[in-house]
C-alpha positions as CSV (number, residue, x, y, z in Angstrom):
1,X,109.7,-88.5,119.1
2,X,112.1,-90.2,121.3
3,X,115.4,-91.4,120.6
4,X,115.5,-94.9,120.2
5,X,119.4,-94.8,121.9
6,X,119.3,-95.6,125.8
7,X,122.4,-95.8,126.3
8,X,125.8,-94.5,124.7
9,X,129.0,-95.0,126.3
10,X,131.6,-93.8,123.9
11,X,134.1,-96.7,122.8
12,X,132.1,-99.4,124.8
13,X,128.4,-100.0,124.1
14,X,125.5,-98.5,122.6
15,X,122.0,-100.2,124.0
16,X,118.8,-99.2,122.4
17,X,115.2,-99.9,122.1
18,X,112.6,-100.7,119.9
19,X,109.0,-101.1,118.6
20,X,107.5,-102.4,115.0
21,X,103.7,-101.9,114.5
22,X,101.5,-102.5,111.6
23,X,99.2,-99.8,111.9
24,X,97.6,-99.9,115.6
25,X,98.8,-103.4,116.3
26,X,102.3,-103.8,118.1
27,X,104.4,-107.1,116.5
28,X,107.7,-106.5,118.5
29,X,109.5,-104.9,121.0
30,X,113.2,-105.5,121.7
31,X,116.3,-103.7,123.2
32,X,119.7,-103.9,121.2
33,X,122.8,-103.6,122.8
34,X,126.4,-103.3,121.0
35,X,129.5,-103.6,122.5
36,X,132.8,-102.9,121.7
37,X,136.0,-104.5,123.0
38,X,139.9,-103.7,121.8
39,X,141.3,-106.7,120.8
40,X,145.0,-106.6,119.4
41,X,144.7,-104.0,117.6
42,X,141.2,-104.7,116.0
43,X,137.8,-103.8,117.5
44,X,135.5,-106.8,119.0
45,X,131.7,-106.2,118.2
46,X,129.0,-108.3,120.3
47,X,125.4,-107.6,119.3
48,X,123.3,-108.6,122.0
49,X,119.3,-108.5,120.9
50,X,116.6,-109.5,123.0
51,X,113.2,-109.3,121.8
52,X,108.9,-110.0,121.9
53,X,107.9,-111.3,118.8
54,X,104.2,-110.8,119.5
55,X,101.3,-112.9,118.1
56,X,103.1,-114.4,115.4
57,X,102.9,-111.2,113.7
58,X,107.1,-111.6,113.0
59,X,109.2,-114.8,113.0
60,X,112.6,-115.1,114.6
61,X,114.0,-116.2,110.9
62,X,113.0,-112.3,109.6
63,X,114.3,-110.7,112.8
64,X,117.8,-112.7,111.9
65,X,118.0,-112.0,108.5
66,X,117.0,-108.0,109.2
67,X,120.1,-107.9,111.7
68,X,122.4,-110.1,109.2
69,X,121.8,-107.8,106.3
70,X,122.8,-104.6,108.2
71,X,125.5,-105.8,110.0
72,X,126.9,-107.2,106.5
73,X,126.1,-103.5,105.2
74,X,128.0,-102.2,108.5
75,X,131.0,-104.8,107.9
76,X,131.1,-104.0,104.2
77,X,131.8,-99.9,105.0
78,X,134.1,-100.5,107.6
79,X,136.4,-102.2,105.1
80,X,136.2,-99.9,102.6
81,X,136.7,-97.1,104.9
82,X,140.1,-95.7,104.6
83,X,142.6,-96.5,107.1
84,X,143.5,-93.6,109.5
């Protein structure tokens, strides 16, 4: 199986691609790419998602709420990490 990562730049961006199928039939394809950015002492993140939602087999409001809950999860371990 292939990694799903195209691209990892260490401390800048990580851009990768993907595909959901039901069985046989594709519903999307899309390519993800994360950024990062130093920002006064914090870390910027820009999520950048571009995607085919394919004969209506997904909606744009599932896609969101997919990328909202694990961003939340990713925000939510972040802070409770401890600080170094």
């Amino acid at each position: 199986m292939e990694s799903p990562n195209q691209e990892i730049v260490p401390g800048e961006r990580i851009v990768s691609s993907s595909t959901l199928s039901d069985c046989d039939t594709v519903a999307t394809v899309s390519i993800t790419t994360v950024e990062f950015t130093a920002e006064g002492g914090r870390t910027r993140l820009l999520l950048t998602e571009s995607g085919a939602l394919l004969d209506g087999l997904e909606l744009p409001t599932w896609r969101e709420y997919g990328t909202s809950s694990w961003m939340d999860a990713l925000g939510a371990e972040l802070h409770s990490a401890p600080t170094p």
